[in-house]
C-alpha positions as CSV (number, residue, x, y, z in Angstrom):
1,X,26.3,-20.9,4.1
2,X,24.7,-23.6,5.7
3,X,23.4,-26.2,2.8
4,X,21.8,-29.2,2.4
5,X,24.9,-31.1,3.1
6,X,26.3,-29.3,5.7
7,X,22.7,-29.4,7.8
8,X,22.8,-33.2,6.9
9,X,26.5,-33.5,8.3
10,X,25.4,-31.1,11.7
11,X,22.3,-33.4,12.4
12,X,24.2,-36.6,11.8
13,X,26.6,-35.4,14.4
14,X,23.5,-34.1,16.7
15,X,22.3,-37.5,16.5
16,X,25.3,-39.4,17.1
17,X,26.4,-37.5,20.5
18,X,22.5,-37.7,21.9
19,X,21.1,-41.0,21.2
20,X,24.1,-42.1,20.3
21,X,25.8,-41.6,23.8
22,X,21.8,-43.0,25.2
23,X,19.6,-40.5,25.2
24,X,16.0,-41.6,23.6
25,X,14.4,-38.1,23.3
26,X,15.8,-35.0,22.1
27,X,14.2,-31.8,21.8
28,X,14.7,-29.5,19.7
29,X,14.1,-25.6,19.6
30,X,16.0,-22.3,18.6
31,X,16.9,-18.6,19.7
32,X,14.4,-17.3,17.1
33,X,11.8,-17.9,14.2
34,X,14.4,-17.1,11.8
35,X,17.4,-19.8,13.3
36,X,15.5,-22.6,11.7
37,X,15.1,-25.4,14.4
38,X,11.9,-26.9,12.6
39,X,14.2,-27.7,9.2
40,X,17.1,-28.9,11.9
41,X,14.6,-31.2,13.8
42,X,13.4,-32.8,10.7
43,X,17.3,-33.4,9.3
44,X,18.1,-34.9,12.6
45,X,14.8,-37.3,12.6
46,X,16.2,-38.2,8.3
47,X,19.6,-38.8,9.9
48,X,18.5,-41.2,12.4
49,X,16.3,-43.1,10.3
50,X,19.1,-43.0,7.5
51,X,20.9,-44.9,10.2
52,X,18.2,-47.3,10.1
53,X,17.3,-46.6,13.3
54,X,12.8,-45.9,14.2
55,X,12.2,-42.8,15.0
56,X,9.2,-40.4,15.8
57,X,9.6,-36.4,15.2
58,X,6.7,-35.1,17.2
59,X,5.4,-31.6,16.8
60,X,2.3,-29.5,17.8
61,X,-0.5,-27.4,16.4
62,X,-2.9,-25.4,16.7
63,X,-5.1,-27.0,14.2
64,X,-7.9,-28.5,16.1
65,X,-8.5,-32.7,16.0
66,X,-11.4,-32.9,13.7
67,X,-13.2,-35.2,16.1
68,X,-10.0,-37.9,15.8
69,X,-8.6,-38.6,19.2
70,X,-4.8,-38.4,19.9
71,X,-4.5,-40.4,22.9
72,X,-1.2,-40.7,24.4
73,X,-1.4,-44.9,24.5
74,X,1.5,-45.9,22.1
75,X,-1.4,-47.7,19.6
76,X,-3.1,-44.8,19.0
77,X,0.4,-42.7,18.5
78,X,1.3,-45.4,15.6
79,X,-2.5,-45.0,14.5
80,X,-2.3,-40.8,13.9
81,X,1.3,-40.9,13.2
82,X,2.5,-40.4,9.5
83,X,4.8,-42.8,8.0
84,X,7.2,-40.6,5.7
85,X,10.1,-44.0,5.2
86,X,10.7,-47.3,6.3
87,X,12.1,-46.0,9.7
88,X,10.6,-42.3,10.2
89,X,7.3,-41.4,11.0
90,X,6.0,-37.7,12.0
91,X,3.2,-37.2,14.5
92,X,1.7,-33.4,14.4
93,X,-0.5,-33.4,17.7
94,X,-3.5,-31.6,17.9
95,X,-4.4,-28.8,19.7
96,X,-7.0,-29.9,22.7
97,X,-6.2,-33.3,22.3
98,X,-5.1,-35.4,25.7
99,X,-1.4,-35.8,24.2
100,X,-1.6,-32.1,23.6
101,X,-2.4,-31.4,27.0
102,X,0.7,-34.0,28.0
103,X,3.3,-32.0,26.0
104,X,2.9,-29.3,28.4
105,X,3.6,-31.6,31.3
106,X,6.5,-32.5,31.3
107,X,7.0,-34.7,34.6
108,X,3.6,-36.5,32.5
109,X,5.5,-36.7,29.1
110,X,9.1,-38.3,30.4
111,X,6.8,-41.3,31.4
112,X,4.5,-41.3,28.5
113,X,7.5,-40.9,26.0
114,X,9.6,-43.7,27.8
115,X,6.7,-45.9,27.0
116,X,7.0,-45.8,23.4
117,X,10.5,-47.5,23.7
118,X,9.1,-50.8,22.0
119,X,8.5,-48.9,18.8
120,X,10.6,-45.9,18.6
121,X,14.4,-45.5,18.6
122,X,14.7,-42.1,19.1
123,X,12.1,-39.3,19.6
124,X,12.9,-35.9,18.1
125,X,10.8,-33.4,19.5
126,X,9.9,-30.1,16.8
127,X,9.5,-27.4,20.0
128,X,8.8,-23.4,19.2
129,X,11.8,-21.3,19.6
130,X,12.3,-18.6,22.0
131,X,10.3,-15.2,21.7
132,X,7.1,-16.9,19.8
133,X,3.7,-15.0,21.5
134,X,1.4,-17.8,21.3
135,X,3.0,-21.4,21.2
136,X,0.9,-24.5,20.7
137,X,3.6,-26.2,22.9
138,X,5.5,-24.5,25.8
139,X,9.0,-25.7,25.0
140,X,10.6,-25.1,28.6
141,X,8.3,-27.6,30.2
142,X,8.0,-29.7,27.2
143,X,11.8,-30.2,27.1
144,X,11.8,-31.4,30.5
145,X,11.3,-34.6,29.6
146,X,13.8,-34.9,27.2
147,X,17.0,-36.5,27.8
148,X,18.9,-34.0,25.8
149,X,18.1,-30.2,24.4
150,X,19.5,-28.8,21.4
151,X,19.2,-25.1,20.2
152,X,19.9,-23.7,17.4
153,X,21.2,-20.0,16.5
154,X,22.3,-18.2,14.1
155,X,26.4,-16.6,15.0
156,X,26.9,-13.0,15.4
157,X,23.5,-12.2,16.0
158,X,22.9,-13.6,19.3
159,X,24.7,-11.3,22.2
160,X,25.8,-12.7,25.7
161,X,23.1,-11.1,27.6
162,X,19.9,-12.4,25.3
163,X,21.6,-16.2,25.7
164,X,21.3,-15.8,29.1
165,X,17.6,-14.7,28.9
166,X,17.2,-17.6,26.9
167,X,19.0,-20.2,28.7
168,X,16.6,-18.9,31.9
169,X,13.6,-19.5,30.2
170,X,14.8,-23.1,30.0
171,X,15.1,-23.2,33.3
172,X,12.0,-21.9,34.2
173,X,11.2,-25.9,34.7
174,X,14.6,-27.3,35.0
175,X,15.2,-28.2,31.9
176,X,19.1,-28.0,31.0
177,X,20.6,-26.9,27.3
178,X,22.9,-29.6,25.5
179,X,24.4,-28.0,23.2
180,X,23.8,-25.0,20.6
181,X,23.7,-25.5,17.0
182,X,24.8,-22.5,14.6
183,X,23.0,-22.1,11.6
184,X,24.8,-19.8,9.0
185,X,22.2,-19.7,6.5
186,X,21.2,-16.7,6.9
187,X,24.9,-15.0,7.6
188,X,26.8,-14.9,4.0
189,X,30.5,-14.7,4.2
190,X,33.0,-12.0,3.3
191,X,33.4,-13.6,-0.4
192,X,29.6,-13.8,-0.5
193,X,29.3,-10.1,0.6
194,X,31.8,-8.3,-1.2
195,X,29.9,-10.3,-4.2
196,X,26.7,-8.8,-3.6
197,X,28.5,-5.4,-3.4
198,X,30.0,-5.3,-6.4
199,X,26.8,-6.5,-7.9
200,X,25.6,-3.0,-7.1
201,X,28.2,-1.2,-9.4
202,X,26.8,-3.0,-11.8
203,X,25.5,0.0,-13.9
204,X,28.6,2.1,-13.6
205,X,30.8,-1.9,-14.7
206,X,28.6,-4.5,-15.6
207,X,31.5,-6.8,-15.8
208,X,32.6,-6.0,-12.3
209,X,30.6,-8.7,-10.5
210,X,31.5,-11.7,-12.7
211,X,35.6,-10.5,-12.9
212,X,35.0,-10.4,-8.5
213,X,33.2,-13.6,-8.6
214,X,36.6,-15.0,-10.4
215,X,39.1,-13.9,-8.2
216,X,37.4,-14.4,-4.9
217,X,37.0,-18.3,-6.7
218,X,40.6,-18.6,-7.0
């Protein structure tokens, strides 16, 4: 299963081969609601800043602006941008906003997001995963204008023909996937399983589970 440690380990790693090897902005996205790219995104954003490095996760909404503007100038990104540490700072964008509107541009957004260079180490970008009906941001052309794209899936439940669907749909603007991430939260493994079967003969043993629990331990 894929804990707290292990996701801390994966995005440390995620963060050393992009910006690491360069790259500024990464986006991030996933094969489905359920693979967990939003938790990921944020993990890589905590590893970077760990790392003492400044970085922005960016993300968009639907939630309207409340009359606040959310310009795309770098003051007014500081200004609407949420410290959460030292070195990290989350910006949700608004919907209807002009840097909403830029998200979806991505020849726009490479240029805008290069110009935050002076403040920001590294720009995680939170983008919607594959298959969502109505997405405040459309991640093919908003990971365009990111220097690297990560995905993340969960294993076995992903066949050959549906990454390729997916893998097009990045295309659909020329963006280019990185590298896939596999997230195992959700898959338990054969200990874990035969665990949760022998929990069900329960009523006819209801030592069973704990005397399986051992042995698969040893």
């Amino acid at each position: 299963m894929m804990n707290k440690d292990t996701v801390s380990l994966a995005a440390q790693r995620a963060y050393s081969a992009t910006v690491g090897r360069g790259a500024m902005a990464i986006a991030i996205t996933g094969t489905s609601l359920e693979a967990g790219a939003s938790d990921f995104a944020m993990a890589v954003a905590t590893a970077g800043s760990d790392f003492g490095k400044r970085v922005l996760l960016l993300k968009a909404s639907h939630a309207n602006a409340d009359n606040r503007p959310c310009e795309p100038d770098l003051e007014s990104v500081r200004e609407m941008a949420v410290r959460k540490s030292d070195c990290l700072s989350v910006l949700e964008v608004p919907h209807g906003t002009r840097l909403h509107s830029i998200l979806n541009d991505g020849m726009r957004l490479s240029a805008v997001l290069a110009s935050w260079s002076d403040a920001f180490d590294a720009i995680i970008i939170d983008c919607p995963p594959f298959g969502v009906a109505s997405p405040a941001i459309y991640t093919p052309l908003t990971a365009l204008a990111a220097d690297a794209v990560l995905m993340v899936a969960m294993p076995g439940t992903l066949p050959s023909k549906e990454f390729d669907e997916i893998c097009q749909w990045l295309a659909e603007s020329g963006a280019e996937l990185s590298a896939l991430v596999l997230n195992d939260h959700f898959n338990p493994t054969l200990g874990q399983e035969i665990i949760r079967e022998a929990g069900r003969l329960k009523r006819i043993w209801p030592r069973f589970p704990d005397f399986v629990a051992r042995r698969i331990a040893r």
